[in-house]
LODOTOR-693196 format. One record per residue: chain; x, y, z of N, C-alpha, C in turn; residue number from 1; residue in one letter. Coordinates in steps of 0.05 Angstrom, whole numbers, always signed. Layout:
REM LODOTOR-693196
{A {X Y Z} {X Y Z} {X Y Z} NUM a} ...
REM end
This chain:
REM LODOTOR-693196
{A {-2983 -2005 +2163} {-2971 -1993 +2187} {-2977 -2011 +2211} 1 x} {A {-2970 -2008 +2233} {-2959 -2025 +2258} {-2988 -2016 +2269} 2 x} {A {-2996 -2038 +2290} {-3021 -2032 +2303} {-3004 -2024 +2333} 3 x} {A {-3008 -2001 +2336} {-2999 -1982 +2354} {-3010 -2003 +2384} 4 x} {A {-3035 -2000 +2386} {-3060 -2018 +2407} {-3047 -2041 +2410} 5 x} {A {-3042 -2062 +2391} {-3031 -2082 +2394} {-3007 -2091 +2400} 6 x} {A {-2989 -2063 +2410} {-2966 -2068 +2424} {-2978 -2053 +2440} 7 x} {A {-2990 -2036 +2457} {-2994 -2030 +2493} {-2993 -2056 +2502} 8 x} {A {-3020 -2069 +2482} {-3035 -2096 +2497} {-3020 -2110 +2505} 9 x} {A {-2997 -2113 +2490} {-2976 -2143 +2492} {-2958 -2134 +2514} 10 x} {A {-2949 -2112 +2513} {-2934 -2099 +2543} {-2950 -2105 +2570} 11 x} {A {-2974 -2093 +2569} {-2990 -2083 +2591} {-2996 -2109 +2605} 12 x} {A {-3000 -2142 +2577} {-3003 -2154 +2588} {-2973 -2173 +2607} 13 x} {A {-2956 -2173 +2601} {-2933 -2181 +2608} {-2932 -2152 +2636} 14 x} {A {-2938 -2132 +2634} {-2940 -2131 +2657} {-2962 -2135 +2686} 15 x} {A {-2976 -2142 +2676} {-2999 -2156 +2693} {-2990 -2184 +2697} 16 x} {A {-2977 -2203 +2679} {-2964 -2220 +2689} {-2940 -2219 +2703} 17 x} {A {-2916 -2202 +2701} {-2896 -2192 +2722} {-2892 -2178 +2735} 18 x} {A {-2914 -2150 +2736} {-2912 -2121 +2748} {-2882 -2112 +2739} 19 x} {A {-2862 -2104 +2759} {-2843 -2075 +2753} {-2819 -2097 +2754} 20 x} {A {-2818 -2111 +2737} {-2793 -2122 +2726} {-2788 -2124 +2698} 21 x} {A {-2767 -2134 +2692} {-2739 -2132 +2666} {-2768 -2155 +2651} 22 x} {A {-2782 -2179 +2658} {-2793 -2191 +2645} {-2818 -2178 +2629} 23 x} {A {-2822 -2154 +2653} {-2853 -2136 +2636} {-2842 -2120 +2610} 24 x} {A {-2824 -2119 +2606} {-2807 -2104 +2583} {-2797 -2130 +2567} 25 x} {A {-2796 -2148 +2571} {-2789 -2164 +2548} {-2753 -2167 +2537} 26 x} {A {-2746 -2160 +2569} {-2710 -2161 +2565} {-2707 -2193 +2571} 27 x} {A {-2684 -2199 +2563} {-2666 -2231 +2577} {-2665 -2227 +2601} 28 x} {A {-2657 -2210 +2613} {-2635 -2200 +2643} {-2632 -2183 +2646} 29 x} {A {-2636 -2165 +2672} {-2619 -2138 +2672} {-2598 -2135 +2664} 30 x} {A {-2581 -2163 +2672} {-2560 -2144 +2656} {-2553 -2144 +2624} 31 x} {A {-2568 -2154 +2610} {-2573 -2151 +2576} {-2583 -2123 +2573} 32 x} {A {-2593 -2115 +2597} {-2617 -2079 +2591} {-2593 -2062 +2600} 33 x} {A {-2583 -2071 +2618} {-2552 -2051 +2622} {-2533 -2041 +2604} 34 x} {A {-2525 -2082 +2594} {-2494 -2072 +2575} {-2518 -2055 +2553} 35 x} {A {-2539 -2050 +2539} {-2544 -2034 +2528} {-2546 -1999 +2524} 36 x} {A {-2556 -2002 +2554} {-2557 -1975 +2568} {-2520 -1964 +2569} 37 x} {A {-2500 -1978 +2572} {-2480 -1972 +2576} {-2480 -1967 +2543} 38 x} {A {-2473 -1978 +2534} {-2469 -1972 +2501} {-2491 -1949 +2489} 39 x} {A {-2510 -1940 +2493} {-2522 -1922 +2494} {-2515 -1893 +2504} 40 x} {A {-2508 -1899 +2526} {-2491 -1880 +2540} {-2467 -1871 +2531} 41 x} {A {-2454 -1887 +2514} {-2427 -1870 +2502} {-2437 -1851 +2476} 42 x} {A {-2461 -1852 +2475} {-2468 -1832 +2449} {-2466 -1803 +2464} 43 x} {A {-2462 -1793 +2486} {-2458 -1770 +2502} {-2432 -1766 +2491} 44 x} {A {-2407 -1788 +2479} {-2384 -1783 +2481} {-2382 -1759 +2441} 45 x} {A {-2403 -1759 +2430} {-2407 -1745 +2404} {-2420 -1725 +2417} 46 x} {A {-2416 -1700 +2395} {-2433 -1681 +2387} {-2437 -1663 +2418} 47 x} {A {-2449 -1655 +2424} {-2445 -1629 +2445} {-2439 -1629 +2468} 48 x} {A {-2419 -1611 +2474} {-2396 -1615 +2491} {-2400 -1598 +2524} 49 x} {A {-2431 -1586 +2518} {-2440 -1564 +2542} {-2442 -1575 +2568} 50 x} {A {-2448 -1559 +2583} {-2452 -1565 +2616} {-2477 -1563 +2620} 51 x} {A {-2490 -1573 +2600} {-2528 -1581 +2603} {-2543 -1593 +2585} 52 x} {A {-2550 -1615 +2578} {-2561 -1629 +2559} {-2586 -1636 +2558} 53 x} {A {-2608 -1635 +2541} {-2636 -1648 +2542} {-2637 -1679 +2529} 54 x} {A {-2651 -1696 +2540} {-2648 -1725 +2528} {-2672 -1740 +2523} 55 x} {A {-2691 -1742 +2512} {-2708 -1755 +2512} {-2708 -1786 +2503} 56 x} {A {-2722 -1800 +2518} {-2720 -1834 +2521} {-2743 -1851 +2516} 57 x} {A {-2747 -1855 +2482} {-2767 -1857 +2469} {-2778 -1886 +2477} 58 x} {A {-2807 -1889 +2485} {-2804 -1918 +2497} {-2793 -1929 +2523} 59 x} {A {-2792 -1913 +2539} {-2771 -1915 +2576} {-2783 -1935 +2583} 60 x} {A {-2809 -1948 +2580} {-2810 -1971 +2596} {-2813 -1956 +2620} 61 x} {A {-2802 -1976 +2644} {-2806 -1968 +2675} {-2782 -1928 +2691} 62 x} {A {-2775 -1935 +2667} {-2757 -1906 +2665} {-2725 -1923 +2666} 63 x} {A {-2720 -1947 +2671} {-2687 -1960 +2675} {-2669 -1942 +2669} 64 x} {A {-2670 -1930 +2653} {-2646 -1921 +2636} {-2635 -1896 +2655} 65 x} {A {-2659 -1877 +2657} {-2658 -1860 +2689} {-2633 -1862 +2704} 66 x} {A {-2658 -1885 +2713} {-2642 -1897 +2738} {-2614 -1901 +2734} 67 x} {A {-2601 -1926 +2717} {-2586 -1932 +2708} {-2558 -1901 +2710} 68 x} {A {-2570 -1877 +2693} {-2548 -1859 +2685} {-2548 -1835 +2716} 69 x} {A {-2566 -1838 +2729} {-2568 -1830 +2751} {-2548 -1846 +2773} 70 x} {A {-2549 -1867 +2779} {-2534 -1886 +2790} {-2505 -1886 +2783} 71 x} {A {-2492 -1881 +2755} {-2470 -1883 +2749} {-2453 -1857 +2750} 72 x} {A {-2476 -1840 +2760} {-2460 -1815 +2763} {-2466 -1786 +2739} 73 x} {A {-2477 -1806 +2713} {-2471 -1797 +2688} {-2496 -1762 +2686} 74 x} {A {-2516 -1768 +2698} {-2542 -1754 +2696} {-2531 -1725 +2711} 75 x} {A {-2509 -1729 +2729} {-2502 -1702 +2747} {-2476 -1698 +2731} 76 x} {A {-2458 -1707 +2717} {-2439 -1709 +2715} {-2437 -1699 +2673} 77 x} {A {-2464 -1703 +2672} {-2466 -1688 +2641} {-2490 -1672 +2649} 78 x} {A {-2507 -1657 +2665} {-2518 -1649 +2675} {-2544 -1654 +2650} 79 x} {A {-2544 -1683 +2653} {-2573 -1689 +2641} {-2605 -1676 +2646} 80 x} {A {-2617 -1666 +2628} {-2654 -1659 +2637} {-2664 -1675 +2619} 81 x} {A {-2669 -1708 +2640} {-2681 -1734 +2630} {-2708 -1725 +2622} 82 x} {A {-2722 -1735 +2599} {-2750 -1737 +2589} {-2756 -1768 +2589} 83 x} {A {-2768 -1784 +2595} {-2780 -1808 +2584} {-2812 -1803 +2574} 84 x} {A {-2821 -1819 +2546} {-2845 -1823 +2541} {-2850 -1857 +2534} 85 x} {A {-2874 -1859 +2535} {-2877 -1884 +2522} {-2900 -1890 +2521} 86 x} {A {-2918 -1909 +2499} {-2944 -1913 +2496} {-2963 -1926 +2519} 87 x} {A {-2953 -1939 +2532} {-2967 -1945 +2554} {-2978 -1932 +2577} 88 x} {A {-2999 -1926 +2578} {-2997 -1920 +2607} {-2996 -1922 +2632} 89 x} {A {-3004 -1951 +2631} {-2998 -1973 +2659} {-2966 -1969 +2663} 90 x} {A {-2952 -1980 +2647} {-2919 -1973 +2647} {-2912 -1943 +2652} 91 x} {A {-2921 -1930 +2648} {-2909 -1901 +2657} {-2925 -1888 +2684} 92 x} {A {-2941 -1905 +2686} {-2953 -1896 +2714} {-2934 -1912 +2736} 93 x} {A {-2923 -1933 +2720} {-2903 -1948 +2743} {-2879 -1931 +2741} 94 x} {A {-2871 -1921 +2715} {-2840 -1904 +2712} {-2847 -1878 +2739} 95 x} {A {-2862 -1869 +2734} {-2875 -1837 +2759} {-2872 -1854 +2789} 96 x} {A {-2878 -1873 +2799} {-2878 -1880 +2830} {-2849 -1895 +2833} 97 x} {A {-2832 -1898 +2801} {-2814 -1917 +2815} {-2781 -1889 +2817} 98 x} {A {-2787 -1878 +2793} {-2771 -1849 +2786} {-2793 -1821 +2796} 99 x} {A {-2804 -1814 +2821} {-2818 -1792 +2820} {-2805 -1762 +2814} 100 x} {A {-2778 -1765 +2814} {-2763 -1737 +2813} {-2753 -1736 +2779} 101 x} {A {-2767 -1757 +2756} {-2756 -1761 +2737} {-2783 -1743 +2716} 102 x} {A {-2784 -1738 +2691} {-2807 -1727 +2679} {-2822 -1757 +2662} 103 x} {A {-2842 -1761 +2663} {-2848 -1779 +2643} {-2881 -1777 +2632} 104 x} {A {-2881 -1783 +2610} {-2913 -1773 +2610} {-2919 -1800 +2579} 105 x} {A {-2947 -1808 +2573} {-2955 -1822 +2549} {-2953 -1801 +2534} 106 x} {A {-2931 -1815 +2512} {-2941 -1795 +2488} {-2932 -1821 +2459} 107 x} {A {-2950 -1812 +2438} {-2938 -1831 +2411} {-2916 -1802 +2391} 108 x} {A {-2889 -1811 +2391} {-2882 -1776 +2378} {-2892 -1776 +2350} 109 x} {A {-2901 -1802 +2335} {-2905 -1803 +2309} {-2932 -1787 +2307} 110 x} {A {-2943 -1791 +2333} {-2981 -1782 +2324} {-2975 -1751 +2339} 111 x} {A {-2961 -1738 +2359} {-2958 -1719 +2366} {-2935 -1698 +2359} 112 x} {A {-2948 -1687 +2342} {-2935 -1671 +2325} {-2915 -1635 +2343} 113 x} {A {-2932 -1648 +2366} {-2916 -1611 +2381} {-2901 -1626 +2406} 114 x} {A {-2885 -1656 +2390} {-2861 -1656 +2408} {-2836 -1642 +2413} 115 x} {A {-2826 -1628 +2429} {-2810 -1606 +2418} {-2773 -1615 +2418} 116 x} {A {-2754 -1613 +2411} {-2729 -1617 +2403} {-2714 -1617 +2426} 117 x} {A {-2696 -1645 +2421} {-2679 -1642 +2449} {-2657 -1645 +2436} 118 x} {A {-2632 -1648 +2457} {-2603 -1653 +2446} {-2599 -1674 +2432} 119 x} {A {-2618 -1702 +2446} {-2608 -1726 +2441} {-2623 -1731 +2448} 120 x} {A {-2637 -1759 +2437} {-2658 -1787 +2439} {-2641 -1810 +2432} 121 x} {A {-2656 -1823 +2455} {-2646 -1857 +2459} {-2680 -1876 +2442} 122 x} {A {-2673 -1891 +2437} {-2693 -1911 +2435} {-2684 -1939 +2437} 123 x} {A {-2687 -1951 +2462} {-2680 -1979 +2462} {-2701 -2002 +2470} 124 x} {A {-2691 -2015 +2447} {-2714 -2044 +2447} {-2742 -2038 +2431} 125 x} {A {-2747 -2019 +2428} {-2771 -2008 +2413} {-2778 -2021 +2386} 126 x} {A {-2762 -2031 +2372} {-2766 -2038 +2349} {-2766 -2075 +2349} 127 x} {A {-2769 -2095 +2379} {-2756 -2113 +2375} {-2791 -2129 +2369} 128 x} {A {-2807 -2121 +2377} {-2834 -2139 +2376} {-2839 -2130 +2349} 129 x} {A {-2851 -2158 +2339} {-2871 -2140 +2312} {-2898 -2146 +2313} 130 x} {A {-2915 -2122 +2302} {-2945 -2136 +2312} {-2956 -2122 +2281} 131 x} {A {-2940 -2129 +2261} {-2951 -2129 +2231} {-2934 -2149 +2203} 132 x} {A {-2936 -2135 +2188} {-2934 -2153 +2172} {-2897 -2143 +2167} 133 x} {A {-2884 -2159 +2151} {-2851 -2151 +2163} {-2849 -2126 +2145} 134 x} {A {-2867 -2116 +2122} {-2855 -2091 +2105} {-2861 -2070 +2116} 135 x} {A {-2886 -2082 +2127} {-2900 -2057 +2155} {-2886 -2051 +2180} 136 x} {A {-2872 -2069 +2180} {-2859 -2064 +2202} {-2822 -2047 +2200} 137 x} {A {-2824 -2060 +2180} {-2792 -2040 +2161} {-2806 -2006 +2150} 138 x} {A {-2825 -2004 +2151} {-2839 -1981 +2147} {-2842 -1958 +2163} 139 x} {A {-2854 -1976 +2189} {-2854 -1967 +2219} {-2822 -1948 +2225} 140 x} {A {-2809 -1971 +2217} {-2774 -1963 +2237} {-2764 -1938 +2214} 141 x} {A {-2768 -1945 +2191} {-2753 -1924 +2176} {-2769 -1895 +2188} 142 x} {A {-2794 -1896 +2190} {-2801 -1869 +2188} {-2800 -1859 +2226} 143 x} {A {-2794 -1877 +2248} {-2800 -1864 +2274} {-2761 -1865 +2272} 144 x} {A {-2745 -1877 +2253} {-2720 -1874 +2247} {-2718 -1833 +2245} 145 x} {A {-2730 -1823 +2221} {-2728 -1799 +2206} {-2745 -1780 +2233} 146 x} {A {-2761 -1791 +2239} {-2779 -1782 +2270} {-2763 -1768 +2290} 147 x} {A {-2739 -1787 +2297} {-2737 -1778 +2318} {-2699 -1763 +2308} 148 x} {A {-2699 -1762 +2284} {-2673 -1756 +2275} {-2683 -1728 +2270} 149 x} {A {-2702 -1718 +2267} {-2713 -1691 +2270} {-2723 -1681 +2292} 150 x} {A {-2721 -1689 +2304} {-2729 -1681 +2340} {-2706 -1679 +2351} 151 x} {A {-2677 -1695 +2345} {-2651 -1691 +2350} {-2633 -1671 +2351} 152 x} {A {-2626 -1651 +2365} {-2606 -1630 +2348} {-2580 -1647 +2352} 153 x} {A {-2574 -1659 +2363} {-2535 -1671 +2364} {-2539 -1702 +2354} 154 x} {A {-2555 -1718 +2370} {-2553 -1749 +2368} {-2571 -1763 +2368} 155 x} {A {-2573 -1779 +2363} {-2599 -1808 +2369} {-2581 -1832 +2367} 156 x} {A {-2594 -1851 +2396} {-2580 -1872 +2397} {-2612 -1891 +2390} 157 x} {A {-2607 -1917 +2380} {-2627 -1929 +2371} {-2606 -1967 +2352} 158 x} {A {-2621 -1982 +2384} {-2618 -2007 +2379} {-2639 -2027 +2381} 159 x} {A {-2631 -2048 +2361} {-2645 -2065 +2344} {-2630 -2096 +2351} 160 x} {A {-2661 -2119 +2344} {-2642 -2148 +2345} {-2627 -2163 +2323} 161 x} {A {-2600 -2167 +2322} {-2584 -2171 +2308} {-2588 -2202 +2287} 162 x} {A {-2596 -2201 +2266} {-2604 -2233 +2250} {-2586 -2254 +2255} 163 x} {A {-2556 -2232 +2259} {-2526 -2254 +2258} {-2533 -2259 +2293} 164 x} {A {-2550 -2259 +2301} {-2557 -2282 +2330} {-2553 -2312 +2330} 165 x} {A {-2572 -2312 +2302} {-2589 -2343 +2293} {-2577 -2352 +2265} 166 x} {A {-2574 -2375 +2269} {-2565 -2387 +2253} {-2590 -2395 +2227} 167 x} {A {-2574 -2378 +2208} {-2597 -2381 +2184} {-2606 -2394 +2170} 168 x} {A {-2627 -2408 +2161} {-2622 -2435 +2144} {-2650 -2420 +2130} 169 x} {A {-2659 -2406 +2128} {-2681 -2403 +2121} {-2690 -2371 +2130} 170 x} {A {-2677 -2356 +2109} {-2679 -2324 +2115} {-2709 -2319 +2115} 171 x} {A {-2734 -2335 +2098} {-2755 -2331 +2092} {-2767 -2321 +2122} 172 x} {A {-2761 -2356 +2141} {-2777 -2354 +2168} {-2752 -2335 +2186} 173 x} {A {-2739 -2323 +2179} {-2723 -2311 +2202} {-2747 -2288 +2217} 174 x} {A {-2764 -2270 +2211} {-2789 -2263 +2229} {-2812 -2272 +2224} 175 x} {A {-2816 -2299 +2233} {-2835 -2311 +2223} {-2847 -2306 +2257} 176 x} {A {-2832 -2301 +2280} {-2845 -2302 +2303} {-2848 -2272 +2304} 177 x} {A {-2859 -2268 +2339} {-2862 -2241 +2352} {-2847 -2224 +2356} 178 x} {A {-2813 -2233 +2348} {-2795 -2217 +2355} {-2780 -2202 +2319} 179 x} {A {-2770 -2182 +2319} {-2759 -2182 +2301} {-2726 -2175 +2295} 180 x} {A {-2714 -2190 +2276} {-2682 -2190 +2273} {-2679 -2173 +2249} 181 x} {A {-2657 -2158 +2254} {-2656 -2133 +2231} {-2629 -2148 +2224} 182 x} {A {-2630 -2146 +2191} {-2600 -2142 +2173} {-2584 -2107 +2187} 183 x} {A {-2567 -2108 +2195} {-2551 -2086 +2203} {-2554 -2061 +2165} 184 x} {A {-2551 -2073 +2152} {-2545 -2067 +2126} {-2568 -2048 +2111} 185 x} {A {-2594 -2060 +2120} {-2619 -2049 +2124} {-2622 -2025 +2127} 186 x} {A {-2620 -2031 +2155} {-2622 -2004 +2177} {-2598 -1980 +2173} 187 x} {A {-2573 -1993 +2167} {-2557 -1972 +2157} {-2572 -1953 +2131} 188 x} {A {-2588 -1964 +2114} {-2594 -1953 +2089} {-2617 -1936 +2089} 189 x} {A {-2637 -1937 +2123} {-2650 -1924 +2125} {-2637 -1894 +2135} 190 x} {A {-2621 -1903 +2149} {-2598 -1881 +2174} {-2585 -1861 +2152} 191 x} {A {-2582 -1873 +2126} {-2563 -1848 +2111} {-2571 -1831 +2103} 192 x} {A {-2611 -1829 +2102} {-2619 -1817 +2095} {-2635 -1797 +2116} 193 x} {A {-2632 -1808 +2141} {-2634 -1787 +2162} {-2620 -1772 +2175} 194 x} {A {-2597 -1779 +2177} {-2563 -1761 +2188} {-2548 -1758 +2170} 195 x} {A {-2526 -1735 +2177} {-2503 -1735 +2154} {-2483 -1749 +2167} 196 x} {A {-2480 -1760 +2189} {-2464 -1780 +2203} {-2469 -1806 +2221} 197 x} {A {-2470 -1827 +2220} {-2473 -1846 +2237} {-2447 -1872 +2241} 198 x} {A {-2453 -1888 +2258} {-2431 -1909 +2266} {-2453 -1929 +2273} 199 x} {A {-2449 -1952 +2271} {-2465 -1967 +2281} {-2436 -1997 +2298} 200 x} {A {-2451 -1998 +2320} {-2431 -2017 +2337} {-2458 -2039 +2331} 201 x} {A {-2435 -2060 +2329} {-2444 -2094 +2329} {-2412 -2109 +2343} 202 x} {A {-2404 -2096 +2367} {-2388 -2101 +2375} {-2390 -2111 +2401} 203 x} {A {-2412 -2107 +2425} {-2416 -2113 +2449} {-2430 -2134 +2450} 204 x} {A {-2446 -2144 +2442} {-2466 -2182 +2429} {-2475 -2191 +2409} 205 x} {A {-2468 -2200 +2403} {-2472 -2214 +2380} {-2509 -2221 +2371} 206 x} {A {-2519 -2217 +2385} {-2539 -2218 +2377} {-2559 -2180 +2381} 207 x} {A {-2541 -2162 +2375} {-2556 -2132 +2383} {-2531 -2111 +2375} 208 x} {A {-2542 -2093 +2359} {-2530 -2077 +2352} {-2547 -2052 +2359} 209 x} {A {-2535 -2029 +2356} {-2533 -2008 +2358} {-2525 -1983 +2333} 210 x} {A {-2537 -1961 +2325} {-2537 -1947 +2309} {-2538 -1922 +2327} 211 x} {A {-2523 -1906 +2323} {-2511 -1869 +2333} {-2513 -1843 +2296} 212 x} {A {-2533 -1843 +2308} {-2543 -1819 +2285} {-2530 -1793 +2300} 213 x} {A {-2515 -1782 +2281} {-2504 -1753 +2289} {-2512 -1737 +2270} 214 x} {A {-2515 -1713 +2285} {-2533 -1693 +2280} {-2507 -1663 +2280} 215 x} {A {-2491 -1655 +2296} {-2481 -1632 +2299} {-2453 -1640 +2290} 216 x} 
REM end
C-alpha cells in the first residue's frame, strides 16, 4: 500500500517552496487545472437532474475547483453544497483563508470510515504521484476507485495521466519516475467493477484522460 505520509511530505514540501500556487499542486499551468475542471464539470450533465446537489472534492488542494465552478456561474446555477477534503493540512488551511465561505476539512476517506454520501465526487490529479511500488500503487487506485464509487449516489468524476503522452520504447521504465501514466484499459477494468455505467473521455489532451462513473 501507498505511504499515505509520503505524499503530504512531497506536497507540503512543494508548497513551502511555492506557497498558494498551480506549482504547490504539481499542475503544468492553470490552465491544464482548468481544461480539467471544465471536463469534470460536464459530469453534472449525467445522473440527477434536482435543484440541489452535494459534491465532494476528494483531494481539493487549495479548493480551485470551488473557485473555478463558482466563477463560471455553475455552483449557483446547479445549486451546488461544495465539500472539499484532502490529506494535507498545510494545504487546506490555505483552501479555508483562500475559499472562507467554502467547507473544507483534513480527512483520508479510505481511513475514515463515517464519511457520509454525497451526489457526486470529483477526484482530480490524485492518482498522478507515486510514492510505492507500481502494483501498490494500482492497488491504491482500484480500491479509493470502489471508495469513492460508494460514497457516490449519481457520479464520480476521476482523472488520471495518460501513457499515450510518451512515446514508448520501453513500457518496463514508463513509471520508473515520480509521476504515474495509466493504460486507459486498466483503469477501465477497475471502473466495471465499481459502476453499472461509465464513459471515459481521452478526448480533450492527449496526455490525460478522464473516467465518469455513473451511479443513478
Amino acid at each position: 500500500m501507498i505511504d499515505i505520509q509520503d505524499q503530504i511530505d512531497y506536497f507540503e514540501s512543494l508548497f513551502d517552496e511555492h506557497g498558494n500556487s498551480y506549482k504547490a499542486l504539481d499542475w503544468n499551468s492553470p490552465d491544464s487545472q482548468k481544461l480539467r475542471f471544465k471536463i469534470m464539470k460536464e459530469l453534472f450533465n449525467y445522473g440527477k437532474k434536482a435543484s440541489c446537489i452535494t459534491l465532494l472534492d476528494v483531494g481539493c488542494g487549495f479548493g480551485d475547483l470551488y473557485g473555478y465552478l463558482k466563477s463560471d456561474g455553475s455552483l449557483s446555477r446547479h445549486r451546488i453544497n461544495y465539500s472539499g477534503c484532502d490529506i494535507s493540512p498545510k494545504i487546506i488551511q490555505t483552501a479555508k483563508k483562500k475559499y472562507p465561505d467554502a467547507k473544507f476539512e483534513v480527512k483520508n476517506i479510505l481511513e475514515d470510515r463515517h464519511t457520509p454520501k454525497y451526489d457526486y465526487i470529483i477526484c482530480s490529479g490524485i492518482f498522478n504521484i507515486r510514492s510505492a511500488e507500481i502494483d501498490d500503487h494500482l492497488a491504491y487506485v482500484k480500491e479509493m476507485i470502489f471508495r469513492v464509487s460508494e460514497l457516490a449516489t449519481y457520479g464520480v468524476g476521476l482523472n488520471f495521466l495518460s501513457e499515450g503522452s510518451l512515446p514508448i520504447a520501453d513500457p518496463q521504465n514508463l513509471n520508473s519516475s515520480q509521476y504515474f501514466y495509466f493504460n486507459p484499459e486498466t483503469v477501465l477494468n477497475f471502473c466495471r467493477h465499481a459502476a453499472p455505467k461509465y464513459i471515459l473521455r481521452h478526448d480533450y489532451h492527449i496526455g490525460d484522460f478522464t473516467i465518469y462513473l455513473l451511479k443513478g
